[in-house]
C-alpha positions in Angstrom: 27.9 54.2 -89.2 24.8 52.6 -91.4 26.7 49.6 -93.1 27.3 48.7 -88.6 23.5 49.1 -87.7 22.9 46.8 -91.1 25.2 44.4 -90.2 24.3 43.8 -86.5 20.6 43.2 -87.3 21.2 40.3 -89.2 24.0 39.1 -86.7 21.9 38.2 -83.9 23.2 41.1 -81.7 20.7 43.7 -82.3 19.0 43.6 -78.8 22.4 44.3 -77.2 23.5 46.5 -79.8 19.9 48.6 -79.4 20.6 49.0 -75.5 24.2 50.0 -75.4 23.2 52.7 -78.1 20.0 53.7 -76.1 22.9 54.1 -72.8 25.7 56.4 -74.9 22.4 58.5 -76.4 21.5 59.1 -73.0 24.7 59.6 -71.9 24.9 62.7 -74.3 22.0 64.0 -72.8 19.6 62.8 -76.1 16.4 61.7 -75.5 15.6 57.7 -76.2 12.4 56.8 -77.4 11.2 53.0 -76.6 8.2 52.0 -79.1 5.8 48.5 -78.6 4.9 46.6 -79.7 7.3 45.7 -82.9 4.3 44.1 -84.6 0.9 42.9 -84.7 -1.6 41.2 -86.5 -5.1 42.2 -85.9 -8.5 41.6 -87.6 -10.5 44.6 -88.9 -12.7 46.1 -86.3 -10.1 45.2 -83.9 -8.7 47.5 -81.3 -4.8 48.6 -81.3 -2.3 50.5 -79.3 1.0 51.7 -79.5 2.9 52.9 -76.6 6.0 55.4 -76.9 7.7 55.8 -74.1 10.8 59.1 -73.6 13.9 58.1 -71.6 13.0 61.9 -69.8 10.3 64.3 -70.8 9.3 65.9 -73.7 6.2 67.8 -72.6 4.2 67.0 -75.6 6.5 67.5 -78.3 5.5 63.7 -80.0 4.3 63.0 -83.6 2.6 59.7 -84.5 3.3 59.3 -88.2 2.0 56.4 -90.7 4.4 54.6 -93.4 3.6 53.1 -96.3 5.6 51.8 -99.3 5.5 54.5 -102.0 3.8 56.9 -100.5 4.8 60.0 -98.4 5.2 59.7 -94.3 1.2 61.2 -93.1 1.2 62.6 -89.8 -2.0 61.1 -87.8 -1.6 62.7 -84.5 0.8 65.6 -83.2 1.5 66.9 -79.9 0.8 63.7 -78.2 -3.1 63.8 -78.5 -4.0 65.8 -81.3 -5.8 64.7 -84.5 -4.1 66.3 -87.8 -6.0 67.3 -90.4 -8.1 64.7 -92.3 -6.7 62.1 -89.9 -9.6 59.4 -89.8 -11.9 59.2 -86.5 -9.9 55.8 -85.3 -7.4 57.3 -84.2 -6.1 58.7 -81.1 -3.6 59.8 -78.4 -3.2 60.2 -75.1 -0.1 61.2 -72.9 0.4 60.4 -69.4 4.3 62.2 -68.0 7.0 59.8 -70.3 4.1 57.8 -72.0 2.4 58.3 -74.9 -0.1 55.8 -76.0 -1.6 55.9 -79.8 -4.9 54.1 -80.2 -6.7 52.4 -83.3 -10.1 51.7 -82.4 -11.9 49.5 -85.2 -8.8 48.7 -87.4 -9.7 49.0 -91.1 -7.6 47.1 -94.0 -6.5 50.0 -95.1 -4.5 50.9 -91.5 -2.1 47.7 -92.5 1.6 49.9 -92.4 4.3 50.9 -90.3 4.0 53.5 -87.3 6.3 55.5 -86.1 6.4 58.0 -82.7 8.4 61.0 -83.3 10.1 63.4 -80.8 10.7 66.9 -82.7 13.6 68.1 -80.8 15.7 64.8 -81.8 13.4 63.2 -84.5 15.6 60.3 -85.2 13.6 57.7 -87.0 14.2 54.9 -84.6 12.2 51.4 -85.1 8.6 51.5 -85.4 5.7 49.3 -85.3 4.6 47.2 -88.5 0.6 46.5 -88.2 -0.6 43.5 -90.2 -4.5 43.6 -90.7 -5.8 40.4 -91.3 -8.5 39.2 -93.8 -12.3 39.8 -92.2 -14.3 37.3 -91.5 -18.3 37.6 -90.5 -19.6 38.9 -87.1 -19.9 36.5 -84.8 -22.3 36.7 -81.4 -21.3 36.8 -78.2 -22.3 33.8 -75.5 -21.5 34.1 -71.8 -22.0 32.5 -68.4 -21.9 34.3 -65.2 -20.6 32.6 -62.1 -21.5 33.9 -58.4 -19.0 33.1 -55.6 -18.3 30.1 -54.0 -20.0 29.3 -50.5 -16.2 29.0 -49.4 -15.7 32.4 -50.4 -18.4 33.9 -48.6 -17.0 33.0 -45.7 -13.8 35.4 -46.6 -13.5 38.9 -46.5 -14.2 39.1 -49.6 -15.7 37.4 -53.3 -15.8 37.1 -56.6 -18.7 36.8 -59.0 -16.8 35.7 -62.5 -18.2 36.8 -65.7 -16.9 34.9 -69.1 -17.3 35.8 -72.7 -16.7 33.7 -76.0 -17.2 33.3 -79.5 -17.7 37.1 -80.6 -16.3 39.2 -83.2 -14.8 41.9 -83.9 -13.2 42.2 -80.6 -14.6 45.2 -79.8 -17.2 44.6 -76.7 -18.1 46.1 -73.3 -19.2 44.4 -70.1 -21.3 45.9 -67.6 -22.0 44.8 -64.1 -25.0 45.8 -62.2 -25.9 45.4 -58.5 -29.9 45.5 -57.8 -30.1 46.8 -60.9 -27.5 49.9 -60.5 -24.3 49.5 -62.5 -20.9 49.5 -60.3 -17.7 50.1 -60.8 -15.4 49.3 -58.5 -13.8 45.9 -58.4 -14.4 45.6 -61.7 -11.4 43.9 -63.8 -12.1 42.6 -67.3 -9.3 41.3 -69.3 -8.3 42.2 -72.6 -9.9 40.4 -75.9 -7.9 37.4 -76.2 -8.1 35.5 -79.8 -9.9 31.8 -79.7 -8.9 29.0 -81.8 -11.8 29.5 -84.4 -10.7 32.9 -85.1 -13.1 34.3 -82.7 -12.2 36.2 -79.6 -13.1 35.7 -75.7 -12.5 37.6 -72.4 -12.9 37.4 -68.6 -14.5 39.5 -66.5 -14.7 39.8 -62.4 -16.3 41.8 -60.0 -15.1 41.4 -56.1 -16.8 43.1 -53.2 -16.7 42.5 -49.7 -18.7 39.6 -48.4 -20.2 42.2 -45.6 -22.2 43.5 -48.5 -23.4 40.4 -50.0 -26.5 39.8 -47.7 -27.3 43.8 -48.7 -28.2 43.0 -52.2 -30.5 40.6 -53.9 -29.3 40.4 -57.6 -26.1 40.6 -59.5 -25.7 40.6 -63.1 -23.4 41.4 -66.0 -24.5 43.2 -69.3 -22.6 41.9 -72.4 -22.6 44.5 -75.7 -21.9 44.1 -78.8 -22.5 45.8 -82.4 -24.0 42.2 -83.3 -26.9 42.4 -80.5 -29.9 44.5 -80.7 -29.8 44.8 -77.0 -27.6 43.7 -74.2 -27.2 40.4 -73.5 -27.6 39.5 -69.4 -26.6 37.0 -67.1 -27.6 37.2 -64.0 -27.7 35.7 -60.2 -29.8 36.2 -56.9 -28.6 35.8 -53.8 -31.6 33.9 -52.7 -31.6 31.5 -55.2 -28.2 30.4 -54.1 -27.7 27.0 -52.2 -26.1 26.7 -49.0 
């Protein structure tokens, strides 16, 4: 009954509570829908998603709706991935079997509410997400360093040139890495925006290769960008200029 899901979130059992009723809904053949994050704090211009995962599948039969106090529930995206009408640029889907992620890319102040992922054939209002946007502050420029593998790497199979990137917001930005010039792809891994103690944000990117190749190529750059540069910023390496 209600009054028992009111009293065991306040009782410090909810977590429990939440699984074994996730278990018996299962066991009666409904479908359980698992939503994260719970909430989030972000800065406008920021990038957010929400995934939705289905206990089994649904084919595509998931809503993303938007609460806000007062106002009526406004469905953004339906079907898993597609816009409704009027439904602002921002915001997407994408489904992959069970998951469905829902994306917000360049949070705005007015996004701050609660989301919620709906599955029509059982669309149980479970517990959603509650997005906090907070106050904008000014653009801030990237700065990076790039650093090239170590000579006691190059003696491995393989090595990493590291890439690092501070100071810049919003925390949308892409990194590029080029080889002679040509950009490349794989063994690439650049981490998520993290946020740095003066409210900026920072991020770490790596490209690996194997150290067969290294003699084959002269230079080795990333590309940093950014909406506050006019053009990319680079840092760069040669090969030649290395010691050792």
């Amino acid at each position: 009954p209600a009054w028992l899901l009111f009293f065991l979130s306040f009782s410090g059992k909810w977590a429990a509570f939440t699984i074994f009723f996730s278990l018996l809904l299962e066991s009666r053949g409904q479908i359980v829908i698992t939503q994260t994050p719970a909430s989030l704090q972000a800065s406008p211009g920021d990038r957010v998603t929400i995934l939705c995962r289905a206990s089994s599948s649904v084919n595509s039969n998931m809503d993303f709706y938007q609460f806000k106090p007062g106002q009526k529930p406004k469905v953004l995206i339906y079907s898993g991935s597609s816009p409704f009408q009027e439904t602002p640029d921002r915001f997407s889907g994408s489904r992959s079997n069970t998951d469905f992620s829902f994306t917000i890319n360049g949070v705005d102040a007015e996004d701050e509410a609660e989301y919620h992922c709906f599955q029509r054939q059982n669309p149980r209002r479970q517990e959603g997400m509650m997005l906090g946007v907070l106050d904008q502050r000014e653009d801030s420029t990237p700065s990076a360093l790039i650093f090239p593998p170590t000579p006691e790497q190059l003696k491995m199979d393989s090595a990493t040139a590291v890439c690092l990137v501070s100071t810049f917001y919003p925390s949308n930005l892409t990194v590029v890495w080029k080889v002679d010039g040509t950009p490349v792809t794989e063994g690439v891994q650049t981490s998520p925006p993290a946020s740095d103690t003066d409210n900026t944000y920072k991020l770490s990117s790596t490209l690996t290769f194997p150290t067969s190749d290294f003699n084959t190529h002269e230079s080795y750059s990333c590309e940093v960008t950014h909406k506050t540069l006019s053009s990319p910023l680079v840092k760069s390496f040669k090969r030649s200029e290395l010691s050792g």
